[in-house]
N, C-alpha and C positions, 0 to 999 in steps of 0.2 A: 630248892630246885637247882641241880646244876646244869650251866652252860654247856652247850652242846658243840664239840669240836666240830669243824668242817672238814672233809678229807680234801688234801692239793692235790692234783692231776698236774702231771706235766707230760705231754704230746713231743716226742723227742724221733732224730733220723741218726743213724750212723752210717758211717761213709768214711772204712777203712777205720783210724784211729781218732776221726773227726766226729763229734756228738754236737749236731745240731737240735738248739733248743726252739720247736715252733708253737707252744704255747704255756704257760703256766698258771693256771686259777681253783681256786675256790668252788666253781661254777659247773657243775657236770655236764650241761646243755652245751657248754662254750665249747670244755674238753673235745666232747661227741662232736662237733661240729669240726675243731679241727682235728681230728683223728681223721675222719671220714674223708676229708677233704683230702689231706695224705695219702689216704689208702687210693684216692680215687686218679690223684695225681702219678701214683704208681710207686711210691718213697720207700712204703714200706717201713710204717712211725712205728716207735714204744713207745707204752705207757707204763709211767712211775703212778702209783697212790701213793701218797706217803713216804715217799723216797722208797716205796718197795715194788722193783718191776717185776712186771706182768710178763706172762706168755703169751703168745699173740691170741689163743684159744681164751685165754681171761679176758683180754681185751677185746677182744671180737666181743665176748659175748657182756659185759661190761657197759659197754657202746653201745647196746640196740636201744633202739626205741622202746620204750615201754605201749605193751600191747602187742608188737609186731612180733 
């Protein structure tokens, strides 16, 4: 049986030429948590998977809660 990769999330802001990094894990719950919090703060974050970013429509939809 092979080992099963984890995807990395990294929660990131830009601001002109400046790439602020607010989170980086393993953990999707964590990511979603600070995405949201971003969004909610007005930032306006990306998300990388895998070093591959997202458009904010991936991320949005990436991000929801499961169920909702």
């Amino acid at each position: 049986m092979r080992k099963q990769t984890l995807p990395c999330y990294e929660v990131f802001t830009r601001k002109g030429e400046t790439e602020n990094m607010h989170c980086t894990t393993f953990e999707k719950e964590k990511a979603r948590r600070s995405y949201h919090l971003h969004r909610a703060l007005g930032h306006n974050p990306g998300l990388r998977v895998d070093g591959q970013e997202l458009t904010i429509t991936e991320a949005d939809r990436l991000m929801q809660k499961k169920g909702a």
